[in-house]
C-alpha positions in Angstrom: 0.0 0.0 0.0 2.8 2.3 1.3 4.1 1.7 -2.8 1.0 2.5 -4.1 1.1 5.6 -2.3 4.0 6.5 -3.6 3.4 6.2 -6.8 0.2 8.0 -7.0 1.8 10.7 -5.1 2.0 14.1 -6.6 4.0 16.7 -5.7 2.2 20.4 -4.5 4.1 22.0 -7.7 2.2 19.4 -10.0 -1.3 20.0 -7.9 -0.9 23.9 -8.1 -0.6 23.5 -12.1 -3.5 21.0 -12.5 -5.4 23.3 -10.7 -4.5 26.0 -13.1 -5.1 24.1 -16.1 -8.7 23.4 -14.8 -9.6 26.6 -14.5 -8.2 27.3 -17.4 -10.6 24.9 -19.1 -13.7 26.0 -16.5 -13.9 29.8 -18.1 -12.6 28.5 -21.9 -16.0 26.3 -21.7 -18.0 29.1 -20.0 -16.8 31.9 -22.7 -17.6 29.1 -25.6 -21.2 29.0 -24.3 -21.9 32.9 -23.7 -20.3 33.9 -26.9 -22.3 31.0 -28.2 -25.6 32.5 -26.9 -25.0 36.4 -27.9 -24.4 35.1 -31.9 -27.6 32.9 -31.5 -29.8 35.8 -30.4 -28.3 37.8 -33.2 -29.2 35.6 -35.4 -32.0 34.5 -34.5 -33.7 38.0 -33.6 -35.6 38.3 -36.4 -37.7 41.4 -35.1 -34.1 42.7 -33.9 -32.6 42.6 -37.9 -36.0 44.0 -39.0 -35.8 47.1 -36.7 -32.4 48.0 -37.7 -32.9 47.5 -41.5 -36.1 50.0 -41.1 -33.9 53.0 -39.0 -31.2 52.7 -41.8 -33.3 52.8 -44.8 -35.6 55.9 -43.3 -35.8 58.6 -45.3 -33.5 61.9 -43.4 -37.3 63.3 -42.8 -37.3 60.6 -40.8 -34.9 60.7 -38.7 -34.6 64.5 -37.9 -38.3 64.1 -37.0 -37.2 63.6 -33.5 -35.9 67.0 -33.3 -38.9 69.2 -34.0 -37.5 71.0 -37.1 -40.1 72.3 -39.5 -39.7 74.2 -42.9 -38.5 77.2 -42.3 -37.0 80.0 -45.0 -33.6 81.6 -43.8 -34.5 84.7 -45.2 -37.3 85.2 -42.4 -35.8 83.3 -39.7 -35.2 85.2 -36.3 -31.7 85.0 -33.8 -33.7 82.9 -31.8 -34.8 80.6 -35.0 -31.8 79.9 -35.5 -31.2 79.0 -32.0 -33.3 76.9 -32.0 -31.9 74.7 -34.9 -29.0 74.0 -32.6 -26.7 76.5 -33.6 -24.6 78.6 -31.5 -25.0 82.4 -30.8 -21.4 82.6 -32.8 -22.7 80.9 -35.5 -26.1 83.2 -35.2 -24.3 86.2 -35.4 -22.5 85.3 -38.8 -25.5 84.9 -40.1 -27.5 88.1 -38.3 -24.6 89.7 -39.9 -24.4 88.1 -43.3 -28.1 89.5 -43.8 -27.0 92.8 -42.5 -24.8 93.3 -45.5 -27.4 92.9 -47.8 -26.7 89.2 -48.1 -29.8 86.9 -48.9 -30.6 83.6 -49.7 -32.3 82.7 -53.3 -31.9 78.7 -52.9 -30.2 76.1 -50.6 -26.6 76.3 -52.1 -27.1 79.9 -50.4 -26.7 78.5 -47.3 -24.6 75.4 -47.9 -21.9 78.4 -48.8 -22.0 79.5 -45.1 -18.9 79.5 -43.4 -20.6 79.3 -40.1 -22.6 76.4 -41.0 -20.7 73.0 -41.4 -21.3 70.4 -44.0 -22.9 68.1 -41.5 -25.0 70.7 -39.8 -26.5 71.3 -43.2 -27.4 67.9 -44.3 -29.5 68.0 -41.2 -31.0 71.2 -41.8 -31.1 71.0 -45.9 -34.8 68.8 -45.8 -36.5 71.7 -44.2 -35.2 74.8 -45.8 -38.0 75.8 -47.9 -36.1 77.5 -50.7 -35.8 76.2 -53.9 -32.4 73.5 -54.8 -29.8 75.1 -57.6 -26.6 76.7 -57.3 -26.2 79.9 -55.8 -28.8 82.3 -56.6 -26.1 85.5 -56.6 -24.8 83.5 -59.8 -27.6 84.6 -61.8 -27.6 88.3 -60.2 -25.1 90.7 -62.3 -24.1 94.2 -61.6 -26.5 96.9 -63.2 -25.4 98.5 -66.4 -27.9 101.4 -66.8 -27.5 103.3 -62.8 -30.6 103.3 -60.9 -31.8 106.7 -59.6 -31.8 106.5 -56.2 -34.8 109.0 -55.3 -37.2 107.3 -57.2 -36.3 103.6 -57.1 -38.2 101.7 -54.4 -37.2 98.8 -52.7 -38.2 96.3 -55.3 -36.2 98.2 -57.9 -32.9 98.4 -55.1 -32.9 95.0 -54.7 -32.0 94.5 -58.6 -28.5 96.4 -57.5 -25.8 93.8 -57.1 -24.5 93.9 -53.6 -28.4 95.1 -52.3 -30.6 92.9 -50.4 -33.7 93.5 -48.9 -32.6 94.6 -45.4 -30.4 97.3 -47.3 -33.1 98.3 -49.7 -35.6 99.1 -46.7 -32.9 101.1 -45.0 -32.0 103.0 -47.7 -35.5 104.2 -48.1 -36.0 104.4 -44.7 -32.8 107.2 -44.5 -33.8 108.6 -47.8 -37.5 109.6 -46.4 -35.8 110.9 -43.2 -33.2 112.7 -45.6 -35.8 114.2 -48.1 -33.8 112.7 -50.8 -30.1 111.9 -51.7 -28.2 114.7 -52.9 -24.9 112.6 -53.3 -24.0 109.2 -53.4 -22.1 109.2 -50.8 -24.6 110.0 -48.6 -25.3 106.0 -48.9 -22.3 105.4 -46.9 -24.7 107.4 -43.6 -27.4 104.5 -44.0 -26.4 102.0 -41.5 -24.4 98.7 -42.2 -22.7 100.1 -45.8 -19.4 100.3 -45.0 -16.7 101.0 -47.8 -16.7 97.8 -49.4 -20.1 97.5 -50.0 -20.2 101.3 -51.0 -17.3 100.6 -53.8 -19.4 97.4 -55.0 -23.0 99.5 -55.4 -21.6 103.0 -56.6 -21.2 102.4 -60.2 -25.1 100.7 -60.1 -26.7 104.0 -59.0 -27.0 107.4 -59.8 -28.5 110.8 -58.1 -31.4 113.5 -59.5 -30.7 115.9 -56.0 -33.5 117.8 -58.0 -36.4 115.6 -56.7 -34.9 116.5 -52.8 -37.5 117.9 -50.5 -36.5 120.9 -49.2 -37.0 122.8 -46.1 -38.3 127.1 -45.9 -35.8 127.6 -43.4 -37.5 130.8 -42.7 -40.2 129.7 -42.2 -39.9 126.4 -40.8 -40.4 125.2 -36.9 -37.6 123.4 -34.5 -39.6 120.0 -35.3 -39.8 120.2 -38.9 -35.6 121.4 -39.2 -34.8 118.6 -36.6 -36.4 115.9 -39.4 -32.7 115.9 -40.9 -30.2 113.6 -39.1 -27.6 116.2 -39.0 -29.5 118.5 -36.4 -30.0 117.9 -33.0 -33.1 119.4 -31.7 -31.2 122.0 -29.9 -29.5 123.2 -32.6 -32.8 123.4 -34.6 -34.3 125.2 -32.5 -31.1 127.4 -32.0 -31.9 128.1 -35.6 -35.2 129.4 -35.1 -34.6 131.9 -32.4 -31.5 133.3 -33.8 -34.4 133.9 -37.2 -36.9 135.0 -34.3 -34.4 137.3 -33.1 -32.0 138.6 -36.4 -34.8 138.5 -39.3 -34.6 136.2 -42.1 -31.9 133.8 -43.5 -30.4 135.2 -46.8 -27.6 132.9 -47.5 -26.5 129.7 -45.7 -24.0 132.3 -44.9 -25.8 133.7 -41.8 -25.8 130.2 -40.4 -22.4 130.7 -39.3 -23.1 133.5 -36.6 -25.0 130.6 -34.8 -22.5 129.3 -32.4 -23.5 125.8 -32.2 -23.5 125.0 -35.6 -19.7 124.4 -37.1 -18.8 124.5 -41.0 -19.3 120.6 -41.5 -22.9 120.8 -40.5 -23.8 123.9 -42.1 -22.4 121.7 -45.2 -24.6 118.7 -44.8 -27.6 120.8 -43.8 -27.7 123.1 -46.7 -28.8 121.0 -50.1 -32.1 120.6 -48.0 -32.9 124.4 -47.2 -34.5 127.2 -48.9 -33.2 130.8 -48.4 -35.2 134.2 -49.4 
């Protein structure tokens, strides 16, 4: 027996490694089975391969659903509109000022050509911008030949200018009905948002009649009615008045100089819109 013993005996180094080997064979047959049951219900999910073939093969309507967009036109759409697409207030405020330049959007390749907007952003958006698809709608606006009188052209005429939009075609109006009328071109660079650039890209498109101007009796005119121009504050409207109240009648733009509050520059700008006796 004492033989037999000692024959079957094994040594701890040889029961440490058989212990190790059957563990090793324990989690190699429990892996085998789990990995076993994940490609079964893979394969066998039927409703599973059915789902996921329907999500990929939506149309993009589909899938931006979730986020509440509707059709919208960029032309229109409000700081907070665009907000409310998911872009930032940086990314707003390109655009805001985009459209303050006169910039406008005639079809979707007018927005795809927005620096602020990236390529992915706009195959998200592109489904609900209700413009119509074509390349860039400024490609098929050119730069006026015969100038457009500025007195008389309205903002539907204005916006056939090259570099003119609608936000700068209302606020050229807008500054030409406070004005009384344009007696220079340059009087365009005053309206609000035309800086030099877009000056030099519009001057050679329009032209001036300064005959058509409204003028102003300044003889007889009140503080309220002189104060009209943007180059007078009411106080020096009204300073205008009282000196007349006081000295007579205006003869020559002249007499405008004895008015202390009033320097050369604005007795300049002030008088292609008066009438003196």
């Amino acid at each position: 027996m004492s033989y037999l013993n000692k024959q079957l005996a094994i040594t701890k180094k040889t029961w440490n490694g058989l212990v190790v080997l059957f563990c090793i064979i324990i989690l190699v047959l429990i892996a085998k089975l789990y990995v076993s049951d994940i490609t079964a219900d893979v394969i066998d999910d039927k409703a599973l391969i059915a789902l996921v073939s329907k999500l990929t093969s939506a149309p993009v309507e589909t899938k931006y659903a979730v986020s509440g967009i509707k059709k919208f036109n960029p032309d229109t759409l409000s700081s907070s509109g665009w907000q409310g697409l998911g872009l930032t207030e940086r990314q707003v405020a390109v655009i805001i000022h985009y459209k303050q330049k006169g910039g406008r959007f005639f079809t979707k390749a007018d927005v795809a050509k927005l620096y602020s907007i990236s390529s992915d952003k706009y195959k998200q958006l592109e489904p609900f911008i209700d413009l119509p698809e074509g390349k860039s709608g400024y490609a098929h606006k050119v730069k006026l030949t015969v100038p457009l009188e500025l007195n008389s052209a309205d903002t539907a005429m204005l916006k056939t200018v090259y570099g003119i939009g609608p936000a700068f075609a209302k606020r050229i109006v807008k500054y030409r009905e406070l004005l009384g009328g344009f007696h220079s071109k340059q009087q365009l660079l005053e309206v609000y948002g035309v800086d030099a650039d877009k000056y030099r890209e519009i001057v050679s498109q329009v032209k001036v009649n300064p005959a058509s101007i409204k003028k102003i009796d300044i003889n007889t005119a009140e503080a309220n009615e002189l104060n009209r121009l943007p180059y007078l504050s009411y106080k020096q409207a009204n300073a205008i008045v009282q000196y007349r109240l006081q000295h007579g009648e205006y003869l020559s733009a002249n007499d405008l100089a004895d008015i202390a509050i009033l320097d050369a520059a604005t007795i300049n700008k002030i008088k292609p819109y008066l009438v003196f006796k």
